[in-house]
N, C-alpha and C positions, 0 to 999 in steps of 0.2 A: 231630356229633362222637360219636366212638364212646364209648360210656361202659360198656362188656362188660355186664351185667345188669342195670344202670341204666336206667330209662325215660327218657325226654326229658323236660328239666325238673327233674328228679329232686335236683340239685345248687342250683338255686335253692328248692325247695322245704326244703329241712336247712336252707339260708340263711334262708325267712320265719320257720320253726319254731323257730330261735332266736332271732331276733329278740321274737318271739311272748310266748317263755318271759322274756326277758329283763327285759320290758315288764312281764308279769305279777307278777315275783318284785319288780320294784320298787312297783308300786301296793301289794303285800302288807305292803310294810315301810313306807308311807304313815300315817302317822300319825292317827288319825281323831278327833272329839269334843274336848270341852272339852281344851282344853292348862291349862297351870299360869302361874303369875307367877315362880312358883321353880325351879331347874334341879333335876329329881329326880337327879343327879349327883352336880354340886358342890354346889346350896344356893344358889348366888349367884341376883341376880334377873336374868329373861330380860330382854333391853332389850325397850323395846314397839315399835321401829320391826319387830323379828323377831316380837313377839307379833302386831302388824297385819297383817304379811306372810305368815305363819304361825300361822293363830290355835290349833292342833292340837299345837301346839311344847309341848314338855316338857323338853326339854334346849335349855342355849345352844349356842351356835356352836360354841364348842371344843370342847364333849363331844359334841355330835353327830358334829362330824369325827372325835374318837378314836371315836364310834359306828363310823362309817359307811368307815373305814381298816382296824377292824377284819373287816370281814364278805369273807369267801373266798366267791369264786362256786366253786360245787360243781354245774354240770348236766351234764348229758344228751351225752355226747360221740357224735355223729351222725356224725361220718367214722369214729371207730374202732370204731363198734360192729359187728359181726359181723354183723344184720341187712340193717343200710344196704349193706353191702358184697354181699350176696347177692340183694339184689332187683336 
């Protein structure tokens, strides 16, 4: 397939590298070390089925989800960037 200045391959590699990045940005936001009993949010207490499940938890369930609703992916746009397009 003709891809004008694109090497072969070139289209599934933008495809692994964000994948890649994707992976990355979530282990970053992974939670690590002693969690809490109490939700540093609301206050309320975490249940322990989430504290077993998650022992790194700090927030319960619902304020994790308004955590994690809130967070905009902002990367790396690889088809529009002016490089990708000239190699």
């Amino acid at each position: 397939m003709a891809n004008g200045w694109a090497h072969d391959g070139a289209v599934q590699e933008q495809i692994e590298d964000t994948v890649t990045d994707a992976v990355k940005n979530a282990r970053a936001r992974l939670a690590s070390g002693e969690g809490t009993r109490f939700c540093e949010d609301c206050g309320e207490e975490i249940p322990a089925a989430r504290r077993k499940a998650q022992p790194s938890s700090r927030t319960c369930v619902k304020c994790q989800a308004d955590r994690d609703a809130a967070i905009r992916p902002s990367g790396f746009n690889r088809r529009g960037s002016k490089d990708s397009q000239l190699r």
